[in-house]
Structures are given as C-alpha cells and as structure tokens.
N, C-alpha and C positions, 0 to 999 in steps of 0.2 A: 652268278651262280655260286651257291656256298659250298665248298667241301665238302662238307656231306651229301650234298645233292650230285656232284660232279662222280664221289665215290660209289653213290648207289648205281647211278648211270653204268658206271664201271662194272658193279660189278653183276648187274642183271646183263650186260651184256654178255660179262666171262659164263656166266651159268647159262644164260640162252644159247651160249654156242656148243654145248652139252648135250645138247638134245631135250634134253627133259621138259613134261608138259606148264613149269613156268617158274617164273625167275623172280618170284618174290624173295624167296629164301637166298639168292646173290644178291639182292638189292639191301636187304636187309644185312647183310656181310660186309658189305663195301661199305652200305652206310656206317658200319659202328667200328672197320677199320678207317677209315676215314678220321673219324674222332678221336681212334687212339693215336694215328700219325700227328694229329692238330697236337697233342702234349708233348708226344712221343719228341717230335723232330726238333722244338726246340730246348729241350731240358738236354737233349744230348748234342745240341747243336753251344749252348752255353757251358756243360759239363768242356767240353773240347776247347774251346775257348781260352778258361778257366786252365785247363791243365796244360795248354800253349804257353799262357800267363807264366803260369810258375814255373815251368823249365826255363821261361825268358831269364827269369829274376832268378832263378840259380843259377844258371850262367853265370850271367854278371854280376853273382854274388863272387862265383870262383873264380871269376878273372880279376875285382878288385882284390880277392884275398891273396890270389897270387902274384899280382902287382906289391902288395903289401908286404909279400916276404922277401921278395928280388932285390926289395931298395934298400 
C-alpha cells in the first residue's frame, strides 16, 4: 500500500468519526497530506543531517585550531 493510499485511509477515517454525511473530503486531505510529508520528511530529514555535518566539522575545526595555538 502506497502513502497516499495509507494517508487517505487515514484520513476518511479522522473525518468519518465527525459525523458528517461522508469522508471524501478527509480522504482527499490525507491523500494530498500524505504527498506533502513524502517531500516534506526527507528534505528536512537531510537539511539536519547536513547542519549535524557542519557543527561536526567546526568542532574539530576549533579543536585543531586550538591545539594549534597551545603548541
């Protein structure tokens, strides 16, 4: 089952337990949050990554530089 189809499931359920006479209109919500999370989760799952990366590497930019000035 694809993401989008899992997210419609999801979300005709959230709007059927609403009450209301039908849950096209949550299915149709799930499905197209769905597709935003499929971008969404990894551009900011890499963004984090990436900015782990560079606090690594300036660390140990400023531990060699202050190794550098000690000696």
């Amino acid at each position: 089952m694809g993401a989008t189809t899992i997210g419609a499931i999801v979300g005709a359920a959230i709007d059927g337990m609403s009450g209301d006479d039908g849950a096209v209109d949550g299915a149709i919500t799930g499905a197209v949050a769905a597709n935003v999370l499929k971008v969404a989760v990894p551009v900011v799952a890499t963004w984090a990554v990436g900015w782990l990366v560079l606090r690594g590497l300036g660390a140990a930019w400023d531990r060699v530089a202050k190794e550098g000035e000690t000696a």
